[in-house]
C-alpha positions as CSV (number, residue, x, y, z in Angstrom):
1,X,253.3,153.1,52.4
2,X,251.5,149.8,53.6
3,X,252.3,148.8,57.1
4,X,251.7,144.7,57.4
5,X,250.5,143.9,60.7
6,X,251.6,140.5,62.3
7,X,249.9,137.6,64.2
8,X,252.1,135.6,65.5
9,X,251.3,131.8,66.4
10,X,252.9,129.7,69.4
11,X,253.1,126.1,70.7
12,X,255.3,124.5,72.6
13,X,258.0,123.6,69.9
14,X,257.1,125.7,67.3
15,X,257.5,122.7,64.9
16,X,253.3,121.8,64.0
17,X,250.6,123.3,65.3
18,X,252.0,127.1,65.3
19,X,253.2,126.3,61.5
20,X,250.0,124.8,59.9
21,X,248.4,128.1,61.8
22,X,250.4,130.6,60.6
23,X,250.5,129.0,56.7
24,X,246.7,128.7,57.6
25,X,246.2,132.3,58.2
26,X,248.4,133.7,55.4
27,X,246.3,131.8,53.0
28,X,243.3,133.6,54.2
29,X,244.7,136.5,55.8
30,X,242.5,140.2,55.9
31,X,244.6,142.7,54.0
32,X,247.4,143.8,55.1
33,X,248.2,141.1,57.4
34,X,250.8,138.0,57.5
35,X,251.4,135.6,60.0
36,X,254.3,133.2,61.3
37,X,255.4,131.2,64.0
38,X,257.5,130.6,67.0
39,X,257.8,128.0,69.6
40,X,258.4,128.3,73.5
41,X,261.2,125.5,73.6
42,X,261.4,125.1,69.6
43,X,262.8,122.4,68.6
44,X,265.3,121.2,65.7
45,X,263.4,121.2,62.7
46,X,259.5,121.3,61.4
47,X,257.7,118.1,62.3
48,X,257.4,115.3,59.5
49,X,253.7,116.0,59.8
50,X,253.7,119.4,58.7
51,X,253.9,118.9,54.6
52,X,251.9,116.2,55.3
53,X,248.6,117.8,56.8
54,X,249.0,120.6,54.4
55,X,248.8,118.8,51.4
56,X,246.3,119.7,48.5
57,X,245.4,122.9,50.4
58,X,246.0,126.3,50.0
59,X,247.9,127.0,52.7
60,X,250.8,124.3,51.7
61,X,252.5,126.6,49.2
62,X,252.8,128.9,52.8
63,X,254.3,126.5,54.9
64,X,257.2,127.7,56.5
65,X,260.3,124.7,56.5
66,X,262.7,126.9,58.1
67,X,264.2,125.7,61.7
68,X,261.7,126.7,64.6
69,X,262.3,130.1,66.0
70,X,261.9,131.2,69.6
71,X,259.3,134.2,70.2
72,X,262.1,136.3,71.1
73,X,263.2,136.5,67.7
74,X,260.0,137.1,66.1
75,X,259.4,140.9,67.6
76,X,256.4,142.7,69.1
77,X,253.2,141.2,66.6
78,X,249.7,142.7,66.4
79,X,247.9,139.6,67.8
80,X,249.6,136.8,69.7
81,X,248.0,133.3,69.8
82,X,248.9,130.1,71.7
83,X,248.0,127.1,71.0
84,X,248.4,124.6,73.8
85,X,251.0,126.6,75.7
86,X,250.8,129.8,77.8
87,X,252.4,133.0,77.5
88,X,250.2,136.1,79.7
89,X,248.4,138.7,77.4
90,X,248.6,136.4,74.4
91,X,245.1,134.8,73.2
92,X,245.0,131.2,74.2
93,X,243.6,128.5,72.0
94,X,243.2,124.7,73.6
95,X,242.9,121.8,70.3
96,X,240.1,119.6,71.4
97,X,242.5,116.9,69.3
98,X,246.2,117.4,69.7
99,X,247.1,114.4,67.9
100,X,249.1,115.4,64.8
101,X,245.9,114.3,62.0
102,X,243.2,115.9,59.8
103,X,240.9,116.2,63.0
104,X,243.6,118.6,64.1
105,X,244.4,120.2,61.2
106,X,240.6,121.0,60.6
107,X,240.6,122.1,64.2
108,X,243.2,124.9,63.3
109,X,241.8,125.9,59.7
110,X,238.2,126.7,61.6
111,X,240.2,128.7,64.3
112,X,242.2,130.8,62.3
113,X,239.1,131.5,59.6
114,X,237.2,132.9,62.1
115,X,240.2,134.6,63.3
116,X,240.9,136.1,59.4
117,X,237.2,137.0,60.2
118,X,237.6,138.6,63.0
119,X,240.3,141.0,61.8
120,X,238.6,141.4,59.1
121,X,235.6,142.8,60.7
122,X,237.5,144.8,63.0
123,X,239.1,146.6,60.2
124,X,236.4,147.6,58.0
């Protein structure tokens, strides 16, 4: 039996940055891994930007449209990562460009490759 392991992605609202992450990651994800996506104050729905940034990529197919979920529903992951919001023990990642564009979204896809990396190499 395979056991997935989980990161889990964070941002304030759990609406864009933790969602193009986590669709991100899946896409390239190590074996055996998955990620998704919660938000410290999450908000109603997935920002209009999301589809948006995704688009033509591999990631897009990944995307999840569901209503942002608060960490607490998510459960204990493997790696936690925030992006532009705190929460202690988790990794913290700061966007050089927060603005929701392809600067952005470029930002995130080089993050979370060398993240599926990472893992990766860890788990050879």
């Amino acid at each position: 039996m395979v056991t997935s392991k989980t990161v889990v992605f964070v941002c304030e609202h759990g609406a864009l940055k933790s969602r193009l992450a986590a669709a991100m990651f899946s896409a390239a994800a190590p074996a055996g891994w998955q990620a998704t996506s919660a938000g410290l104050h999450p908000q109603a729905t997935v920002s209009v930007h999301a589809a948006a940034l995704l688009a033509g990529t591999n990631a897009a197919k990944l995307l999840d449209l569901d209503s942002p979920k608060p960490l607490i529903e998510i459960g204990q992951p493997d790696r936690l990562i925030t992006i532009d919001c705190v929460i202690d023990g988790a990794t913290a990642w700061r966007l050089a460009h927060g603005e929701p564009d392809a600067t952005m979204r470029d930002e995130l896809r080089d993050r979370v490759a060398d993240l599926a990396r990472e893992i990766a190499d860890d788990h050879r």
